[in-house]
Structure formats: structure tokens, C-alpha cells
mmCIF file of the N, C-alpha and C atoms, coordinates in Angstrom:
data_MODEL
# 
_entry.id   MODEL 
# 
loop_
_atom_site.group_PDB 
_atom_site.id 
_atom_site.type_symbol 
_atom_site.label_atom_id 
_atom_site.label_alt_id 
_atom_site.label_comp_id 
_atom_site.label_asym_id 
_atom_site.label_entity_id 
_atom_site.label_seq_id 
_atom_site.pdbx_PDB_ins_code 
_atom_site.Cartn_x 
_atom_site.Cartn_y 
_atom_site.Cartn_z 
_atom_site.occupancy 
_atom_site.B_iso_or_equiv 
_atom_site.pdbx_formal_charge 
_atom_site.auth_seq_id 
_atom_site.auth_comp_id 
_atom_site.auth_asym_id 
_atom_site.auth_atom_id 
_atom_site.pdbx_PDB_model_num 
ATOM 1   N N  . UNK A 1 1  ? 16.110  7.837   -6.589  1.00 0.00 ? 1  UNK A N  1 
ATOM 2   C CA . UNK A 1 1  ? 14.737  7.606   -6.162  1.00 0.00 ? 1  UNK A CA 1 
ATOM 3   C C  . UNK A 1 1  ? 14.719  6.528   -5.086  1.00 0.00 ? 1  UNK A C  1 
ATOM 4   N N  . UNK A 1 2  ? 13.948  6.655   -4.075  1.00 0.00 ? 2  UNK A N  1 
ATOM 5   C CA . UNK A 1 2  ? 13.926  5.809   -3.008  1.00 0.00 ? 2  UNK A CA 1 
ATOM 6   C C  . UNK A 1 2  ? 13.257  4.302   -3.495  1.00 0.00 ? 2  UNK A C  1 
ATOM 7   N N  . UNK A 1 3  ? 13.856  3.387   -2.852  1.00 0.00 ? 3  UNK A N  1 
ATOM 8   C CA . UNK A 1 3  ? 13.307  2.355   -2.805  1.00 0.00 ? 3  UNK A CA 1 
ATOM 9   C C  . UNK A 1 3  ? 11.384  1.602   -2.215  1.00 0.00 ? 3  UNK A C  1 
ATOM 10  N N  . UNK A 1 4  ? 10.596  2.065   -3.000  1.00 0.00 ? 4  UNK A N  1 
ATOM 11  C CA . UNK A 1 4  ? 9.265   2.061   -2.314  1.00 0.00 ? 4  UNK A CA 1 
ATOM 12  C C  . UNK A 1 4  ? 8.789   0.686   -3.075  1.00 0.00 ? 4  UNK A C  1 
ATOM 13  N N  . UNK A 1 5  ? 7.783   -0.160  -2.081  1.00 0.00 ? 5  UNK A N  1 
ATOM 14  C CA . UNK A 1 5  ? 7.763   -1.167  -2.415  1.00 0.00 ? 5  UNK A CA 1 
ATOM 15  C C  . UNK A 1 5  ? 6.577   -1.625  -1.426  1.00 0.00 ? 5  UNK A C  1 
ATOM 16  N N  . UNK A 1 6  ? 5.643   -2.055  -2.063  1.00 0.00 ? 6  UNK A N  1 
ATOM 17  C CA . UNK A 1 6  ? 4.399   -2.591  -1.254  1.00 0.00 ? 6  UNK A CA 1 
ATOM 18  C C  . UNK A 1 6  ? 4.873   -2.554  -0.050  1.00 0.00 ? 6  UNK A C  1 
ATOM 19  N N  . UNK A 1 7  ? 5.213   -3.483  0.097   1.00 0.00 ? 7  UNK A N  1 
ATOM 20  C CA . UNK A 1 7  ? 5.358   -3.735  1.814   1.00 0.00 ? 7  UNK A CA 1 
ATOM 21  C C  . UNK A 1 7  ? 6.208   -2.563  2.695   1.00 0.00 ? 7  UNK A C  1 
ATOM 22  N N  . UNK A 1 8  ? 7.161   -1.968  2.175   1.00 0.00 ? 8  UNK A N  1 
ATOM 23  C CA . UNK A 1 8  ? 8.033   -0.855  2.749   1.00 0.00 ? 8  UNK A CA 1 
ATOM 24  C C  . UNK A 1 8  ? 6.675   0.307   3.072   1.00 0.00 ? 8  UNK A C  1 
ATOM 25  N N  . UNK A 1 9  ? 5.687   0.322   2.561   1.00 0.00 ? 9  UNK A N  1 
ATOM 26  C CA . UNK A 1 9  ? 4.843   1.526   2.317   1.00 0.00 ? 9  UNK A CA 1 
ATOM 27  C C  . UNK A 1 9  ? 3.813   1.048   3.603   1.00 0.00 ? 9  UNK A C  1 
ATOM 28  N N  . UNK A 1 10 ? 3.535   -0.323  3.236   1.00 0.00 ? 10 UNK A N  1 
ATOM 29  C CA . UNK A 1 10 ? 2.610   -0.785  4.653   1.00 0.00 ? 10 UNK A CA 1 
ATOM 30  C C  . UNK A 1 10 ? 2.825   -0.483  5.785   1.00 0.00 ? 10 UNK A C  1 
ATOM 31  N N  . UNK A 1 11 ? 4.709   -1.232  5.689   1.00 0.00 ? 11 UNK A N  1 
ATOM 32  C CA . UNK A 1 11 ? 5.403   -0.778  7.270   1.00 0.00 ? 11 UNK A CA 1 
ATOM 33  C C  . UNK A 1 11 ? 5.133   0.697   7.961   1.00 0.00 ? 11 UNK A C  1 
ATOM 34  N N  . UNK A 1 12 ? 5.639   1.337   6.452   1.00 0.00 ? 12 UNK A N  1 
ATOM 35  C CA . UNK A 1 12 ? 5.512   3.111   7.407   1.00 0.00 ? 12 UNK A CA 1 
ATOM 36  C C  . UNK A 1 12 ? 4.161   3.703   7.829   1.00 0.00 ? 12 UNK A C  1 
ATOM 37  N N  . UNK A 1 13 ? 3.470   3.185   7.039   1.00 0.00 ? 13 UNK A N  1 
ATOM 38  C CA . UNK A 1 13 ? 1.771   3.739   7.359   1.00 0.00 ? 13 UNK A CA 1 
ATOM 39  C C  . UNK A 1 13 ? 1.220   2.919   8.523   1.00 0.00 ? 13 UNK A C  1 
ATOM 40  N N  . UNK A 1 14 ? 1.956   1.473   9.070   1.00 0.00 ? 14 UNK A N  1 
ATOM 41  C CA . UNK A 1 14 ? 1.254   0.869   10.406  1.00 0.00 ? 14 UNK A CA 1 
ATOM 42  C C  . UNK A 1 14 ? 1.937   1.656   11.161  1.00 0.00 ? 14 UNK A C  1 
ATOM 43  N N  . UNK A 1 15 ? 2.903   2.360   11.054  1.00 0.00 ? 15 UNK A N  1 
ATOM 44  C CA . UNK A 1 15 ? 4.190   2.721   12.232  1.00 0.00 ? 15 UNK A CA 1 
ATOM 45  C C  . UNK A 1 15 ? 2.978   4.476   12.077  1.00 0.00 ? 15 UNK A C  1 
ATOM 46  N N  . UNK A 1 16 ? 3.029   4.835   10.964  1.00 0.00 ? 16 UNK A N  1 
ATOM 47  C CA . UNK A 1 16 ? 2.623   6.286   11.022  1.00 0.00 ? 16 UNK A CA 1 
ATOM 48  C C  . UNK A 1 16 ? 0.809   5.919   12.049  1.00 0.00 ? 16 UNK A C  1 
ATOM 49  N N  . UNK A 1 17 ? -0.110  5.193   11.943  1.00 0.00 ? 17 UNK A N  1 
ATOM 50  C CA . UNK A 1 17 ? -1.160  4.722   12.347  1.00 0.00 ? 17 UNK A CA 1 
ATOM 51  C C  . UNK A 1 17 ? -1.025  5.195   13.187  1.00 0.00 ? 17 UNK A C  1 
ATOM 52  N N  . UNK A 1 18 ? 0.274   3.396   13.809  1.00 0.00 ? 18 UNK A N  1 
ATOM 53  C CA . UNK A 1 18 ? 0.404   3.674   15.638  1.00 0.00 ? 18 UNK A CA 1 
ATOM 54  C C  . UNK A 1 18 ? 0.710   4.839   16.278  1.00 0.00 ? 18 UNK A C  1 
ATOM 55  N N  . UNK A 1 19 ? 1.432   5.805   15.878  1.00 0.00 ? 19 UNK A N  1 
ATOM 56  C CA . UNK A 1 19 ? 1.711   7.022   16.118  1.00 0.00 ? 19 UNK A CA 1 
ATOM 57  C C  . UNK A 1 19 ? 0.546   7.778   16.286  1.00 0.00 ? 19 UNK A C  1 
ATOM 58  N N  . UNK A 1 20 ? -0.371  8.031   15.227  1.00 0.00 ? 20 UNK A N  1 
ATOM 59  C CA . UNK A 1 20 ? -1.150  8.699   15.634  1.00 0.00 ? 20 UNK A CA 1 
ATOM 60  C C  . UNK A 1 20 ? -2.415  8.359   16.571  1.00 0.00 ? 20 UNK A C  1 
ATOM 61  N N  . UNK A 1 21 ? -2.792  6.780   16.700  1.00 0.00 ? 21 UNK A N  1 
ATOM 62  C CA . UNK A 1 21 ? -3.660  6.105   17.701  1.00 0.00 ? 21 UNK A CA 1 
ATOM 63  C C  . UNK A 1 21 ? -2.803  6.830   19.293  1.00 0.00 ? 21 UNK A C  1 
ATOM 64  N N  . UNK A 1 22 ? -1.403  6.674   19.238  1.00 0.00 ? 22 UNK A N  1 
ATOM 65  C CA . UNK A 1 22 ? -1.035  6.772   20.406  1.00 0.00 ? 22 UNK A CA 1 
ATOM 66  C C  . UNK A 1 22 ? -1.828  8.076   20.822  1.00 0.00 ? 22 UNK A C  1 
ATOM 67  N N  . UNK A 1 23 ? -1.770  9.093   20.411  1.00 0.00 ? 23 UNK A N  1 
ATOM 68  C CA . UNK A 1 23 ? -2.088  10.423  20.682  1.00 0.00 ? 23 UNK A CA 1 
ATOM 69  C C  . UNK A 1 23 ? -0.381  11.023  21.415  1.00 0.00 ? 23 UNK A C  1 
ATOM 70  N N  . UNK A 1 24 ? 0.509   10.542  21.199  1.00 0.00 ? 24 UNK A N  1 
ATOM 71  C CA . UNK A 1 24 ? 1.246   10.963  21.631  1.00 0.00 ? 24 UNK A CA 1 
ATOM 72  C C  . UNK A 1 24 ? 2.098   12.164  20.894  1.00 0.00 ? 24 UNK A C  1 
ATOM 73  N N  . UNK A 1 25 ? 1.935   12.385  19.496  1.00 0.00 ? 25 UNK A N  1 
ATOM 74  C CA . UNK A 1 25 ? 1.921   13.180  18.975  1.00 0.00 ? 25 UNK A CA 1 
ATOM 75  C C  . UNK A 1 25 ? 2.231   14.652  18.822  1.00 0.00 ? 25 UNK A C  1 
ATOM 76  N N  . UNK A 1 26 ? 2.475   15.856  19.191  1.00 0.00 ? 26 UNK A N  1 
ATOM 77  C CA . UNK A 1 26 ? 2.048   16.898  18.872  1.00 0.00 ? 26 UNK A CA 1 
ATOM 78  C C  . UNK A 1 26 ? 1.377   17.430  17.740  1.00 0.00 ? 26 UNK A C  1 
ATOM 79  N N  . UNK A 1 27 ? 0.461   18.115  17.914  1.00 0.00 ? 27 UNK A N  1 
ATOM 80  C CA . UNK A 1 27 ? -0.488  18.540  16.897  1.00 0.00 ? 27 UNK A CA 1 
ATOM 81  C C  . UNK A 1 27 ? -0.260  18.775  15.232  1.00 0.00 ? 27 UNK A C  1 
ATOM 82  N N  . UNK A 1 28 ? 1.341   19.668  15.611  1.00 0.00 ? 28 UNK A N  1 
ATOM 83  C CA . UNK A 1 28 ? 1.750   19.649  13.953  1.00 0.00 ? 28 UNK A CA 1 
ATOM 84  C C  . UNK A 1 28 ? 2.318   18.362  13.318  1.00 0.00 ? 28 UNK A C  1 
ATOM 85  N N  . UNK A 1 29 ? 2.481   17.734  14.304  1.00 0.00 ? 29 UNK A N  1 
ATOM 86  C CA . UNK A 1 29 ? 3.346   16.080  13.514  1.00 0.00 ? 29 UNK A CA 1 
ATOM 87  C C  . UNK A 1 29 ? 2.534   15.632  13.820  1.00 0.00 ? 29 UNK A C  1 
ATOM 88  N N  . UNK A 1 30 ? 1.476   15.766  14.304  1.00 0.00 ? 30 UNK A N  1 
ATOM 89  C CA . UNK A 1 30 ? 0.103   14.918  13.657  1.00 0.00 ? 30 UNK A CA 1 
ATOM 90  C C  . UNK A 1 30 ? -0.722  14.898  12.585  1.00 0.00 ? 30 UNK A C  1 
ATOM 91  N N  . UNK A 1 31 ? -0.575  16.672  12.296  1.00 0.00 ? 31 UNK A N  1 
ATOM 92  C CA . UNK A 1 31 ? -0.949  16.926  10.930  1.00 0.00 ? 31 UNK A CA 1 
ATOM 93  C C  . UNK A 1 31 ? 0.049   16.283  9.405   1.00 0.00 ? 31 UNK A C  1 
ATOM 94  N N  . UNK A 1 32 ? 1.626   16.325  9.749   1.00 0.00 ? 32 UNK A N  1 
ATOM 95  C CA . UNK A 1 32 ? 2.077   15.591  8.828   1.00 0.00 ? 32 UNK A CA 1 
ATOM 96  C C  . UNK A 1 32 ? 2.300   14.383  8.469   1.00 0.00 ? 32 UNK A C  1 
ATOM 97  N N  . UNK A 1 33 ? 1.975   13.845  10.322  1.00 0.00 ? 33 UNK A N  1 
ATOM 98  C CA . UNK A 1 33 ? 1.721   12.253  9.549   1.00 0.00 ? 33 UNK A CA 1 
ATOM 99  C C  . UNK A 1 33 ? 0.609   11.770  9.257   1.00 0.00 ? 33 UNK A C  1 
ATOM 100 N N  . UNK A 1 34 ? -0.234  12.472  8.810   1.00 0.00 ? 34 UNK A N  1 
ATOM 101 C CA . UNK A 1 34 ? -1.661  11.999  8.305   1.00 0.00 ? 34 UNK A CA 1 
ATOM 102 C C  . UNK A 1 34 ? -1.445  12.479  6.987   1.00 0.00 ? 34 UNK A C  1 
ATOM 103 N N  . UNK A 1 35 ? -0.889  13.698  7.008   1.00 0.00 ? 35 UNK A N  1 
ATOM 104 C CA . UNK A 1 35 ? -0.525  13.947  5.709   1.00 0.00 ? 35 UNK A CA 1 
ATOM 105 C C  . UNK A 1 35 ? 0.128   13.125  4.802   1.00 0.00 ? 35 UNK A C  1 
ATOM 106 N N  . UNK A 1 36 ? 1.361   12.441  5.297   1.00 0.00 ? 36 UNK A N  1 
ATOM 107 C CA . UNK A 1 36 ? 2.291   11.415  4.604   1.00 0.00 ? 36 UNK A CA 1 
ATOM 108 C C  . UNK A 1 36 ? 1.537   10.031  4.972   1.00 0.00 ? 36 UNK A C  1 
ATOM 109 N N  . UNK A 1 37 ? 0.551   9.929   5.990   1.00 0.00 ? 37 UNK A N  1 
ATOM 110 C CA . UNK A 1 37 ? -0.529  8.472   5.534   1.00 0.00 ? 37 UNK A CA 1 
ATOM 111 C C  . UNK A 1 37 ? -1.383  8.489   4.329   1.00 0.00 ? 37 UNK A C  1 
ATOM 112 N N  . UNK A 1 38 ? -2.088  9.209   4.116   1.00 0.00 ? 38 UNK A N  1 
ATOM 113 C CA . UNK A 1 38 ? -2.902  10.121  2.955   1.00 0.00 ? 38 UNK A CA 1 
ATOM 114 C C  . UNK A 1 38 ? -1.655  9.761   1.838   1.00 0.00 ? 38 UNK A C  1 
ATOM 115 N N  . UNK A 1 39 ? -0.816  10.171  1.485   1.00 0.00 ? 39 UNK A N  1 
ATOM 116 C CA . UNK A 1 39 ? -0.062  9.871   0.695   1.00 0.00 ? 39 UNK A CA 1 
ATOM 117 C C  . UNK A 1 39 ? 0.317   8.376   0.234   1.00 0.00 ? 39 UNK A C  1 
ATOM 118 N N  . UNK A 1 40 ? 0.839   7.577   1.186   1.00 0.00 ? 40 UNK A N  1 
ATOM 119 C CA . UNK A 1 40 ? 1.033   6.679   1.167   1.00 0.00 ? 40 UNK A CA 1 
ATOM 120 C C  . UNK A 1 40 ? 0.138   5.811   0.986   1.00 0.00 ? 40 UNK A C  1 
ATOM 121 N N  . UNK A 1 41 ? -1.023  5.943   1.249   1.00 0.00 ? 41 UNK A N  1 
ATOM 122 C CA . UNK A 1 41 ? -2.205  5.161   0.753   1.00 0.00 ? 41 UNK A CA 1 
ATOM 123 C C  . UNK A 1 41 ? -3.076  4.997   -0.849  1.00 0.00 ? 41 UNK A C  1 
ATOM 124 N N  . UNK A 1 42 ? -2.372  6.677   -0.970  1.00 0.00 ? 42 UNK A N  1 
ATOM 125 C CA . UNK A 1 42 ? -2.752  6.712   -2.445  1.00 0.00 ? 42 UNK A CA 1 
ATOM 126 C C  . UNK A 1 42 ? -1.841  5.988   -3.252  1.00 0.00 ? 42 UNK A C  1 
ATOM 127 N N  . UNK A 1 43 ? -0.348  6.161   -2.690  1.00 0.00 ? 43 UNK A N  1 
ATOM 128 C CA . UNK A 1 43 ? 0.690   5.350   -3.748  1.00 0.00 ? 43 UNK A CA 1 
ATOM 129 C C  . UNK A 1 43 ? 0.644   3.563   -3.295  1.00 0.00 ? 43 UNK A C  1 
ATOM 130 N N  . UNK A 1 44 ? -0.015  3.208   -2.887  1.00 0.00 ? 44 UNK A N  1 
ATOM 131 C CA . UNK A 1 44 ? -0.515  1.793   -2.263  1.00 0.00 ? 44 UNK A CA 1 
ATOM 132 C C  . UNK A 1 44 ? -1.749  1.062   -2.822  1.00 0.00 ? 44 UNK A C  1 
ATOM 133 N N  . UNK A 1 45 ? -2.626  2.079   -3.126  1.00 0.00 ? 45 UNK A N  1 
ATOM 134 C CA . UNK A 1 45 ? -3.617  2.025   -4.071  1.00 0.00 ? 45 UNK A CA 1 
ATOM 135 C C  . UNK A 1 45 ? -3.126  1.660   -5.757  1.00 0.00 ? 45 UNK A C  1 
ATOM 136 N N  . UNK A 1 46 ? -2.581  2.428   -5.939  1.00 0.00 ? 46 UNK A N  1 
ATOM 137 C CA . UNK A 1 46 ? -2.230  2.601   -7.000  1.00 0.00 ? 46 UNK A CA 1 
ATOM 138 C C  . UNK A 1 46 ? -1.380  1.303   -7.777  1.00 0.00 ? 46 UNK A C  1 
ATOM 139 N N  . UNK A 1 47 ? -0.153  1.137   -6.718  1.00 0.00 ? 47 UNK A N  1 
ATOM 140 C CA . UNK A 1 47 ? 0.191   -0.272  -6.688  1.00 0.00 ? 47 UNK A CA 1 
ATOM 141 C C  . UNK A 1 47 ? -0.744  -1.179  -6.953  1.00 0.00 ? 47 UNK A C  1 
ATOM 142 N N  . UNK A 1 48 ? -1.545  -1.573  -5.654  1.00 0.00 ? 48 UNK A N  1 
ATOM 143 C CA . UNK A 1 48 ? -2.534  -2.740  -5.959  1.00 0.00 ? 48 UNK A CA 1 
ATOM 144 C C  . UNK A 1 48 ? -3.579  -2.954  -7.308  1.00 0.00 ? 48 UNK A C  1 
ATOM 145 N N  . UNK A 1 49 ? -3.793  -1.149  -7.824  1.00 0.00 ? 49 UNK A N  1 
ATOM 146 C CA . UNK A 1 49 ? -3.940  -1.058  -9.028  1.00 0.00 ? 49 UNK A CA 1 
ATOM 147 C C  . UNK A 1 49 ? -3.433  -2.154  -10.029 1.00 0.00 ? 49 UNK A C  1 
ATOM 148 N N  . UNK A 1 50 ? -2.672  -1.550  -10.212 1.00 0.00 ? 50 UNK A N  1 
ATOM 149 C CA . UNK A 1 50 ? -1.498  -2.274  -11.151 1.00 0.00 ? 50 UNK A CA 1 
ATOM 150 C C  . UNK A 1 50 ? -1.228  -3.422  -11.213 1.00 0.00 ? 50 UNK A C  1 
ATOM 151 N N  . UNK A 1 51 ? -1.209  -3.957  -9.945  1.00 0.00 ? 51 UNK A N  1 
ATOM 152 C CA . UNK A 1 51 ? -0.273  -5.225  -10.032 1.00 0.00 ? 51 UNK A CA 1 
ATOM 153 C C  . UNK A 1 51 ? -2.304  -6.096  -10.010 1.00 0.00 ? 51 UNK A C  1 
ATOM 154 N N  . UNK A 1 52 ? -3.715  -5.699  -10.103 1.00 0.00 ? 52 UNK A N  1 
ATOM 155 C CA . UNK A 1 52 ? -4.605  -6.332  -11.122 1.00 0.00 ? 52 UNK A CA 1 
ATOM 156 C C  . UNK A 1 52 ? -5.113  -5.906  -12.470 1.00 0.00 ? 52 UNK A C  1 
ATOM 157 N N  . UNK A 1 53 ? -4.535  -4.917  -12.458 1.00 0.00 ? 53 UNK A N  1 
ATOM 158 C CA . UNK A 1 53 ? -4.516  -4.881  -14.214 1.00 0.00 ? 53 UNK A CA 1 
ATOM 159 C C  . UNK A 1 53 ? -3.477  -5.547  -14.597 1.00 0.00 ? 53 UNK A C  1 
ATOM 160 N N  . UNK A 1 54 ? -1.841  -6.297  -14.325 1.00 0.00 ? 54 UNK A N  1 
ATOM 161 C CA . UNK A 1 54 ? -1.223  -7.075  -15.025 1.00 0.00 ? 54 UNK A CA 1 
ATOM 162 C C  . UNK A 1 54 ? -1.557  -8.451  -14.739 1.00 0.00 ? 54 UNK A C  1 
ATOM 163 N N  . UNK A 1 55 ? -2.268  -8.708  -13.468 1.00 0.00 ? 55 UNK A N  1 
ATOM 164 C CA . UNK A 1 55 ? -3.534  -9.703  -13.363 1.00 0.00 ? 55 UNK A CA 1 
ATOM 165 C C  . UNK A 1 55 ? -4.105  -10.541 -14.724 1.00 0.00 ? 55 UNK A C  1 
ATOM 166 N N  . UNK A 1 56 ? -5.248  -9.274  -14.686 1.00 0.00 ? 56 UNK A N  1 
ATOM 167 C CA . UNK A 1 56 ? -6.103  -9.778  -15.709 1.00 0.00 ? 56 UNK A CA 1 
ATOM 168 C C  . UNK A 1 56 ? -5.702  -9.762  -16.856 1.00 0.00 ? 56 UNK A C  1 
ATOM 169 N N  . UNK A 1 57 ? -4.707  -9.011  -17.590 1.00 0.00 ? 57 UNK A N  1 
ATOM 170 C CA . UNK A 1 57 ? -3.928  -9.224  -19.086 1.00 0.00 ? 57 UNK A CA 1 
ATOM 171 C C  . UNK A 1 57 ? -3.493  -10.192 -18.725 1.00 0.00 ? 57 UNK A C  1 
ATOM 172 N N  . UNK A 1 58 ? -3.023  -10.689 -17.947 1.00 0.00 ? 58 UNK A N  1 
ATOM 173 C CA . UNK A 1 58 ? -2.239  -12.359 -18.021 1.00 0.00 ? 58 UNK A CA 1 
ATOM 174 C C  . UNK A 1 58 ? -3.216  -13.323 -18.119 1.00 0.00 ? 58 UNK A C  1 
ATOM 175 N N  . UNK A 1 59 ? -4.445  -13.038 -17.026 1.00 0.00 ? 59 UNK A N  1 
ATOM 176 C CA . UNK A 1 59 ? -5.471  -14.405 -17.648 1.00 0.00 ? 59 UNK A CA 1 
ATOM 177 C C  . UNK A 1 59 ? -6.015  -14.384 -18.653 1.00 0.00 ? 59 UNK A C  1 
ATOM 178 N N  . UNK A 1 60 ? -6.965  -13.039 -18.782 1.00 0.00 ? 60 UNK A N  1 
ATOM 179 C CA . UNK A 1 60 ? -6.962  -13.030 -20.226 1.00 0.00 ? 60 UNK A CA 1 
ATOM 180 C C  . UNK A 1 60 ? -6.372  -13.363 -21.567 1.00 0.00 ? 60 UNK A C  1 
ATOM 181 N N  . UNK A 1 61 ? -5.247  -13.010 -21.327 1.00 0.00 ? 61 UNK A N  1 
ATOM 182 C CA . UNK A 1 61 ? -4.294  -14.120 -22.595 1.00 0.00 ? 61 UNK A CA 1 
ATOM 183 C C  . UNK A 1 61 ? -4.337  -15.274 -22.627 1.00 0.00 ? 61 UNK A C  1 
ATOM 184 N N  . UNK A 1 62 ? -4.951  -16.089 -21.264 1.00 0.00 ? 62 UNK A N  1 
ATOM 185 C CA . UNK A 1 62 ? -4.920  -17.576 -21.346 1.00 0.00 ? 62 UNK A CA 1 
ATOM 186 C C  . UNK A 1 62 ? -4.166  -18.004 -20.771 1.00 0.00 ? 62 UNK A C  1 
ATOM 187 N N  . UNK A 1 63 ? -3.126  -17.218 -19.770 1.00 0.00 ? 63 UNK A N  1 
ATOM 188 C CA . UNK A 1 63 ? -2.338  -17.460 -18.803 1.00 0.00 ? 63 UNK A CA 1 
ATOM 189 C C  . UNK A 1 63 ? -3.045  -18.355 -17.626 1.00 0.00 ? 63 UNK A C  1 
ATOM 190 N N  . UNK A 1 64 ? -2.723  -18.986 -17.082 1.00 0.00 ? 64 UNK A N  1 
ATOM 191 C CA . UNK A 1 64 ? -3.187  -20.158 -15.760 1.00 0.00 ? 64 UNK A CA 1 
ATOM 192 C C  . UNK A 1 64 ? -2.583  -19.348 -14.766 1.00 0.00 ? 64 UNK A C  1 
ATOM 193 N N  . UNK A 1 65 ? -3.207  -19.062 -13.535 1.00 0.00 ? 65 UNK A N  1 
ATOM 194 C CA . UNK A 1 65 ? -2.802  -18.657 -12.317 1.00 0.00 ? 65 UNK A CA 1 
ATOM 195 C C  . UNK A 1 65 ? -1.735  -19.449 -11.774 1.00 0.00 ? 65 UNK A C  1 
ATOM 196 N N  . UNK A 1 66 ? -0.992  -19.308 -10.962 1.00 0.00 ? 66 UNK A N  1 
ATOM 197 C CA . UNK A 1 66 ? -0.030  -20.502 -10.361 1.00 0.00 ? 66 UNK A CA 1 
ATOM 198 C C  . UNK A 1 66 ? -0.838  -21.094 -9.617  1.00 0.00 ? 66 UNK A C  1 
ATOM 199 N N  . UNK A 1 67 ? -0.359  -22.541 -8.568  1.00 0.00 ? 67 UNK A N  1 
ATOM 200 C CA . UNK A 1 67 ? -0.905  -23.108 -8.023  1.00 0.00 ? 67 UNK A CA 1 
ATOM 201 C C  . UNK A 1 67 ? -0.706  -22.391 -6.527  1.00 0.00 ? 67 UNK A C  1 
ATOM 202 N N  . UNK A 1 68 ? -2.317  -22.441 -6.538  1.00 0.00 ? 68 UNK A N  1 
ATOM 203 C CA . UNK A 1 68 ? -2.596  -21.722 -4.741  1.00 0.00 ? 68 UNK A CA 1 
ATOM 204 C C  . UNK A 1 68 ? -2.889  -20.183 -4.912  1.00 0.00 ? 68 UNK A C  1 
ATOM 205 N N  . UNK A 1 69 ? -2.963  -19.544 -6.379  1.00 0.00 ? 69 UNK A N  1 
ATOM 206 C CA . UNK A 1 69 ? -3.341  -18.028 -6.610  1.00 0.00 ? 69 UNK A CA 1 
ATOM 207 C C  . UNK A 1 69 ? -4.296  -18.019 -6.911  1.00 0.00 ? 69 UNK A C  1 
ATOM 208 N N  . UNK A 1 70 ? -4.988  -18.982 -7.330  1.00 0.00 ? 70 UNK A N  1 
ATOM 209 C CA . UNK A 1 70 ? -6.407  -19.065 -7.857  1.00 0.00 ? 70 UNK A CA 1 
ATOM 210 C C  . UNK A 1 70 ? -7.575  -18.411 -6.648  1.00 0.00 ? 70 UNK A C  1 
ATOM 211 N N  . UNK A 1 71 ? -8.464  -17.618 -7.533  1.00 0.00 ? 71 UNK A N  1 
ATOM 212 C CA . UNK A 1 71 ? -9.470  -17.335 -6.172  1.00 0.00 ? 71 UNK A CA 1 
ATOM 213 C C  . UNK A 1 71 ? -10.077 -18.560 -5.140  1.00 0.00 ? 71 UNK A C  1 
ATOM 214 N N  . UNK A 1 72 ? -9.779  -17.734 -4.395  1.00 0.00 ? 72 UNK A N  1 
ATOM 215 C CA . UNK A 1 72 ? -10.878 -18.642 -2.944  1.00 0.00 ? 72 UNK A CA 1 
ATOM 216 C C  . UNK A 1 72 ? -12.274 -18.610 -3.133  1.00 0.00 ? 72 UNK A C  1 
# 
């Protein structure tokens, strides 16, 4: 299984973006990289999901944020 990882997922979806802002594109690899942005956004979502639902079980238990995580 590939190595996917917040930030690895950001990289490819700013790179897939710029690609398609460029218009440089052809039409069918424009259709798949929107396709694999669409994707990648859902598995990015999903992440950020997650990583505040293990959030709030941690404060909720009475866990203390570290210093400087606390909301702004």
C-alpha cells in the first residue's frame, strides 16, 4: 500500500490544481485529473476527519492540549 499522508495528498492535488488552472492539459487528462482531485479530497477529508475525532476523545478525557494547540 502506498505511502499517503496528509501532506503527500496536498502536494499532489496543488500540483494536480496547477495543472488544470494551466489549461494546458488535454481534455482527457483533464478529465482524470479532476477525477484523481475529487478523490484526493475525499481521502483528505476524511483524514482531517479523524485526526478531530481523536481530538476531542483526548480532551474530553481531560487531556490538556499541548502548548500553542490551544484554539485561537
Amino acid at each position: 500500500m502506498e505511502n499517503f499522508t496528509f501532506e503527500s495528498g496536498m502536494d499532489e492535488l496543488e500540483t494536480l490544481v496547477r495543472d488544470l488552472e494551466s489549461g494546458s492539459l488535454p481534455l482527457e487528462a483533464s478529465f482524470q485529473a479532476f477525477e484523481r482531485g475529487m478523490a484526493l479530497k475525499k481521502r483528505l477529508e476524511a483524514l482531517l476527519e479523524e485526526g478531530d475525532r481523536r481530538i476531542r476523545v483526548l480532551t474530553e478525557s481531560g487531556e490538556e492540549p499541548l502548548e500553542g494547540e490551544e484554539d485561537a
